[in-house]
VMD Tcl script that draws the C-alpha trace (Angstrom):
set ca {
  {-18.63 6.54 14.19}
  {-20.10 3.27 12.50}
  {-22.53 2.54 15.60}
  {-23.96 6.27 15.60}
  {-24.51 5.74 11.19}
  {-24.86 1.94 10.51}
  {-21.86 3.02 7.54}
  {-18.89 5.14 7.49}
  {-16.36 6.20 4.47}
  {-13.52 8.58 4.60}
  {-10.64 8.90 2.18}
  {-7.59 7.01 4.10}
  {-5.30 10.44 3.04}
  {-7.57 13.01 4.70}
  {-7.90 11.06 8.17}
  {-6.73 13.53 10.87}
  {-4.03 11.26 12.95}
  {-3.55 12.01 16.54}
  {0.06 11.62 17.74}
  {0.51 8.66 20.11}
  {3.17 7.80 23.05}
  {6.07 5.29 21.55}
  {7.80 4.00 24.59}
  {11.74 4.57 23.94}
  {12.45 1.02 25.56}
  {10.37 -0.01 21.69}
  {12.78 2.10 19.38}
  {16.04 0.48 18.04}
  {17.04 3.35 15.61}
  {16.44 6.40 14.46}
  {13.42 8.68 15.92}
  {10.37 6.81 14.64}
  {7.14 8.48 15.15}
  {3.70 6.85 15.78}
  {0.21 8.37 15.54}
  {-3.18 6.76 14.83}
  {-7.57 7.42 14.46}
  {-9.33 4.83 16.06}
  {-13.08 4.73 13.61}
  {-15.10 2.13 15.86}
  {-14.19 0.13 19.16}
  {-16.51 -3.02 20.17}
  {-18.56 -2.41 23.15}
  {-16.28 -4.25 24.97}
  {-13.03 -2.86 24.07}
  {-11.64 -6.31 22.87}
  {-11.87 -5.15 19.03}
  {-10.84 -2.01 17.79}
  {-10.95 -0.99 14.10}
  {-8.59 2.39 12.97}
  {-5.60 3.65 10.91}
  {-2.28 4.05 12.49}
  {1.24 5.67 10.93}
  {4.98 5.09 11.89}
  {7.64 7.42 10.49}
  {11.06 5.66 9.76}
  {13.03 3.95 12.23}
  {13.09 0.14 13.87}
  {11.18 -0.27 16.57}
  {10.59 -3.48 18.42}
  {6.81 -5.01 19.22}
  {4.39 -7.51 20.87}
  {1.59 -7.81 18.50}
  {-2.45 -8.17 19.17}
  {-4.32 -10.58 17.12}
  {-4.56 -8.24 14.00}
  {-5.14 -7.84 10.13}
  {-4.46 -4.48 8.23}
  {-3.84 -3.06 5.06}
  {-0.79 -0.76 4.17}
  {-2.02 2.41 1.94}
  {0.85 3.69 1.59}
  {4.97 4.08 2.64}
  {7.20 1.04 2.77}
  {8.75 -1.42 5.85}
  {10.32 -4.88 6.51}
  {9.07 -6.82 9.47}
  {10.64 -9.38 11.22}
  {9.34 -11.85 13.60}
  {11.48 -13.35 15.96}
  {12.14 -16.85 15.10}
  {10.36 -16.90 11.87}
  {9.89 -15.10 8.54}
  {10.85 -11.67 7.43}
  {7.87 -9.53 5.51}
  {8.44 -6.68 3.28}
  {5.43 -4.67 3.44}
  {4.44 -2.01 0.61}
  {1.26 -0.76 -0.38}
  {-1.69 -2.88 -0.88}
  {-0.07 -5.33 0.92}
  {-2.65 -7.93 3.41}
  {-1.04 -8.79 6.48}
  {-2.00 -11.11 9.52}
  {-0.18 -11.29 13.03}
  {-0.93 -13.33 15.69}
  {-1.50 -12.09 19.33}
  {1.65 -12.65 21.25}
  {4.51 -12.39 18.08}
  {7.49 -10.53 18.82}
  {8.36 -8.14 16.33}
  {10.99 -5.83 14.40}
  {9.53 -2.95 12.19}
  {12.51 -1.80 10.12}
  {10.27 1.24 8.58}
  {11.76 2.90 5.39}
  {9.24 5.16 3.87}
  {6.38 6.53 6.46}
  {3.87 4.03 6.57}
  {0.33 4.21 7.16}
  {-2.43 1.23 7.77}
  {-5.57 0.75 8.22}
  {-6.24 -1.93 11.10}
  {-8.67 -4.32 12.66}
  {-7.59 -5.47 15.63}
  {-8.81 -8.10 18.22}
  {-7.13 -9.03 22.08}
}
mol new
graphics top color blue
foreach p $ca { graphics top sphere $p radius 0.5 }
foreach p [lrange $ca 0 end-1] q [lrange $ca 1 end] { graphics top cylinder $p $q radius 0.2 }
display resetview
């Protein structure tokens, strides 16, 4: 979308998500739900750039080299061997390619993403 316009701007609340495949080997309670809109991918795929939801549950992760921004709903993350994060909205957060993760999610959350791998 940028590529095609130079700019893009869409309210983060009206973004049409399209559901995406959780593996259940990834969920460690409840029946979390996952869904996403990629906006722009680099040419070579290595970057991507999008919004992405989880309904609540714990899931398990390995991360990609990523920063996002939550706009809205509520979840602690854990990283294995290190610090604990309480996310909420308006929150910055930064994960290195490679961490291990625990997403406790307690209110639907939804980010919006730029990702690198």
């Amino acid at each position: 979308m940028v590529a095609a316009a130079g700019i893009f701007a869409v309210p983060t609340g009206e973004v049409r998500l399209s559901p995406d495949e959780l593996d259940p080997a990834q969920i460690l309670a409840g029946s979390p739900q996952i869904s996403s809109a990629e906006l722009w991918s680099s040419p070579d795929g290595s970057q991507t750039r999008g919004i992405w939801e989880i309904t609540p549950g714990t899931v398990i992760d390995v991360e990609c080299d990523e920063i996002f921004v939550v706009l809205s709903g509520r979840a602690t993350v854990e990283v294995d061997g290190g610090a604990t994060v309480e996310l909420v909205p308006g929150s910055v957060c930064l994960l290195a390619e490679g961490t291990r993760t625990t997403w406790i999610v307690h209110e639907t959350l939804r980010k919006v993403y730029h990702c690198m791998s």
